[in-house]
N, C-alpha and C positions, 0 to 999 in steps of 0.2 A: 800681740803684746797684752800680757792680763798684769792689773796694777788692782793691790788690795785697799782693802778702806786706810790703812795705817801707812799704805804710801803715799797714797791722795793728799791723805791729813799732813805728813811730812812736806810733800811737794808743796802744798797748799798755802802753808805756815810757812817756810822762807818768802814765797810768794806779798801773800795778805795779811799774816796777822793770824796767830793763834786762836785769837776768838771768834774770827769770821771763817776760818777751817775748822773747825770744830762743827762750829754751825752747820757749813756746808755738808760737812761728811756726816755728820747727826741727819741732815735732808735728804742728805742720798739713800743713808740706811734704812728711813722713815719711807721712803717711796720705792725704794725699791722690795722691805717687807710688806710693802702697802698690794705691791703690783703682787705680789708671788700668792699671797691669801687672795688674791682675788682670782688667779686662773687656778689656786687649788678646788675651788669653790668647784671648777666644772670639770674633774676630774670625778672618772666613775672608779668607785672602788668593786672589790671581786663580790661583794655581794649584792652591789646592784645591780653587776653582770649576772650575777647568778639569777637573782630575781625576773630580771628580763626573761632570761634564758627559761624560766620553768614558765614564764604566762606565756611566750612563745610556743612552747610545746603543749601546752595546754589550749591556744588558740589553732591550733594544726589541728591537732587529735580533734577537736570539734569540727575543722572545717573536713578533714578525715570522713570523720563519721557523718557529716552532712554528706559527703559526695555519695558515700555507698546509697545512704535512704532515699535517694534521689535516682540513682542506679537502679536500685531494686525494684523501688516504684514502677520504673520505665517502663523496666523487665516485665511485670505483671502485668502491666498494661496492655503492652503489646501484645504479649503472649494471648492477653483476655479479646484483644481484637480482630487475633488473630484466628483464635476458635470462635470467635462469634461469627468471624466473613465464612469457616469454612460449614458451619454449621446454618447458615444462611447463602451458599454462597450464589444462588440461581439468581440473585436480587444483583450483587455488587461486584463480585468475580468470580466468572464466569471460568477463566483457566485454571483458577484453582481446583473448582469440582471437577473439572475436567479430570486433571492431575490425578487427585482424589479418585475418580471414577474409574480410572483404567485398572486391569485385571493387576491382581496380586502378584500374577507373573513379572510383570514387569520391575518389581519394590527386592524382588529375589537378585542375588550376584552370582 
């Protein structure tokens, strides 16, 4: 059952008394615009969504391009450690040169 402010005030007034229905319904309207401005307040509109939305994308893209230089680093690394053992390899790995040392024939399909 939905009852408007001018039925309240009706009901209200045979009730109590014009002046103290007035009042009443003047307090309801008073708190009830009181409540609605205040959950307006936390309400996003489309350009704070928007705003979000672009620092988001712009906090990706960086963590993005953090992951590759971090990647690539690796890559180099490895790769740099990896011709160092094979160009060392009599000191630290031994199957490598091994690998390495076997006849050409072998590297052929």
């Amino acid at each position: 059952m939905t009852i408007t402010i001018t039925k309240l005030y009706n009901l209200l007034s045979e009730k109590l008394g014009r002046d103290t229905a007035e009042n009443l319904t003047e307090y309801i309207e008073a708190k009830i615009e009181k409540e609605l401005n205040l959950q307006s307040v936390n309400l996003a509109t489309k350009s704070d969504i928007s705003d979000l939305q672009s620092g988001l994308k712009a906090e990706i893209a960086k963590a993005k391009f953090d992951m590759v230089k971090w990647g690539v680093s690796l890559f180099v690394v490895t790769v740099l450690l990896i011709v160092g053992c094979i160009s060392n390899s009599s000191y630290s790995f031994p199957l490598i040169s091994s690998i390495f040392s076997l006849s050409p024939r072998f590297w052929t399909y």
